[in-house]
N, C-alpha and C positions, 0 to 999 in steps of 0.2 A: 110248756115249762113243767118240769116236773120237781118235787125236793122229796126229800125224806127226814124224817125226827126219829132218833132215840131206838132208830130197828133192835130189835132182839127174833132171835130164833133159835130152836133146840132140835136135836132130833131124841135127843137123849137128854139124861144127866151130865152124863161125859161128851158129849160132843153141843157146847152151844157157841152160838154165835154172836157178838154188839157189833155193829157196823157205825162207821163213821156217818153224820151229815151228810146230804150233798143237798146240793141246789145245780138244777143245770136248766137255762132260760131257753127261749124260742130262739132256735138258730146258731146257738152255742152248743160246742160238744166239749162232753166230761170223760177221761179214759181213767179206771178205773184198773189199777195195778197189785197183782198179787201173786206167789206162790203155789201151786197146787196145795190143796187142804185149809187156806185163807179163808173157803167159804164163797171162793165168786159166784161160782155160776148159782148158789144159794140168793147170793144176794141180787143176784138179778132174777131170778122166778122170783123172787119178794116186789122186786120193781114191776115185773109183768103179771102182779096179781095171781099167779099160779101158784103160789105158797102163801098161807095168812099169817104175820107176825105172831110173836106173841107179846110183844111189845112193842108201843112207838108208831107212827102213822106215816102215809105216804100222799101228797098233793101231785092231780096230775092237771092243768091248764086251773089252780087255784079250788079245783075242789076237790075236797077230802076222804080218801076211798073208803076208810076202814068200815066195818059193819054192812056190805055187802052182799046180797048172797048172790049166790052161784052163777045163777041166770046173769043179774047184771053184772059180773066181774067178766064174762064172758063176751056179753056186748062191749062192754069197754077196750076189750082186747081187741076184738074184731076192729071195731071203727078208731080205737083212739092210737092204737098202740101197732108198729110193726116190729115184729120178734125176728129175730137170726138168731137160732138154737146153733149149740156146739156141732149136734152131729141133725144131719137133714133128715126132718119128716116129710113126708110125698107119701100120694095116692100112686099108687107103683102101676095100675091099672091106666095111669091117662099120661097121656102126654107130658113134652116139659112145659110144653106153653097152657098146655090144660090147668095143671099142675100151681102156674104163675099165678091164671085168670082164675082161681079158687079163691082167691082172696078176696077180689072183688065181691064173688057170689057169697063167701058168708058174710061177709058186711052188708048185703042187700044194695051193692054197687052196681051200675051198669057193665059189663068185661069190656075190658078198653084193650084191644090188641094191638092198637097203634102205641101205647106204652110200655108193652110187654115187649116185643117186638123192639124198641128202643131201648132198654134196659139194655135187653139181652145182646145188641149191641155194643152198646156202652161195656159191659162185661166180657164182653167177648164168646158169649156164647149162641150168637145168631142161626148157626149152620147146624144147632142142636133142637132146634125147638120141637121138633116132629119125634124126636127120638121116647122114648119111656127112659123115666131117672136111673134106672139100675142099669141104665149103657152108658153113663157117665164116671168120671173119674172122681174122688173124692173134692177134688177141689173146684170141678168143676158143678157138682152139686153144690158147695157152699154158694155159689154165686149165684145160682139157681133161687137158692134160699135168700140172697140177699134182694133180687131182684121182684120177689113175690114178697117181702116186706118192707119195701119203696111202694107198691100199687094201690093202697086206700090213702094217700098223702097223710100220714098219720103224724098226730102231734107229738109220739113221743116214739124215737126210734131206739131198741134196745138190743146191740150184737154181743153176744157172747162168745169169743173168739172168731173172729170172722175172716181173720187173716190165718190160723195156726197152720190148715192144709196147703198154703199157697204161696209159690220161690217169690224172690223181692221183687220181682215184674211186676205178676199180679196184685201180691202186697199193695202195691203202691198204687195199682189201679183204683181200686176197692177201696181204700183208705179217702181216698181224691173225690169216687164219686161217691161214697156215705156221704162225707162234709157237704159236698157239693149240693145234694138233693135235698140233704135233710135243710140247709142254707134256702132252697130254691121255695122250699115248702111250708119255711118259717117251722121247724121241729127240732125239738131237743135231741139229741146225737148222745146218748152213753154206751162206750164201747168196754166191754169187762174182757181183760188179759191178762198172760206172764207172756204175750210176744214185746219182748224190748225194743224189736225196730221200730214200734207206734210210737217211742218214748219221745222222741223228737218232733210228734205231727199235732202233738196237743197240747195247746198251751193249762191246759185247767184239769192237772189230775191227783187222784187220790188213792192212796196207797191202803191195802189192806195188809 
């Protein structure tokens, strides 16, 4: 479960940020609707502990992040939380399936290739695992990226556009299996967007 109270963030005078409430439970997912310049992808590095409010706190499985430092806001990510960034980060030196099993090794997970190997079916990118990320197609990286933050079973699953790269096909894949896994893993599901085809796949969302 994760919620949030009272967020504030600035980068400036002129540019700050309040964010609505949320609450999103184990196994329930929260789509999160906005604009360019709304502040999403803001307010999700705020849920993923990669930005410190300046106001207002955030609960993730009931306990309270604020006052944190570094090191453990870092562990927390690793083990609690699987991130889908808008644009992919990859070690461009390893594989894609290397690339997957990374997540395991900074969580201090055993590499489970029977799951990697499974995702990346489920996604459709099987026939790619041996390849390096930069022979992929944008879209076919995003799934890359979703499939490597499905791999620690993490309690609180956070995409920040996860669909924007990808025709209604895949869309639709992707959409089916987040719910699905995050459902299978018992994990909270918050997806941050302006794609309006998701508008229909979620019953519980909040507009910025």
């Amino acid at each position: 479960m994760i919620t949030s109270k009272n967020l504030r963030f600035s980068y400036s005078p002129q540019k700050q940020f309040s964010f609505p409430d949320i609450a999103c439970n184990d196994k329930e997912a929260l789509l999160i609707l906005g604009q360019s310049g709304r502040g999403k992808t803001t307010f999700l590095h705020l849920l993923a502990l990669l930005l410190q409010p300046d106001a207002g706190n955030i609960q993730i499985s009931g306990h309270t992040l604020s006052g944190l430092s570094s090191t453990e806001r870092t562990n927390i990510r690793a083990k609690s939380l699987g991130i889908i960034y808008q644009r992919a980060h990859f070690v461009s030196a390893l594989s894609v399936i290397d690339n997957i099993l990374l997540s395991n090794y900074l969580a201090g997970n055993k590499q489970d290739k029977e799951k990697a190997s499974y995702l990346a079916e489920q996604l459709g990118f099987a026939d790619h695992l041996n390849k390096k990320t930069t022979q992929l197609s944008q879209g076919e990286q995003q799934r890359v990226s979703i499939a490597r933050a499905l791999m620690n079973n993490p309690n609180v699953i956070l995409a920040d556009e996860p669909t924007s790269n990808l025709d209604d096909n895949n869309c639709q894949k992707v959409i089916e299996l987040l719910k699905k896994q995050s459902s299978l893993i018992g994990a909270s599901l918050v997806v941050v967007t302006h794609d309006q085809r998701l508008k229909d796949e979620f019953p519980n969302q909040v507009f910025l």
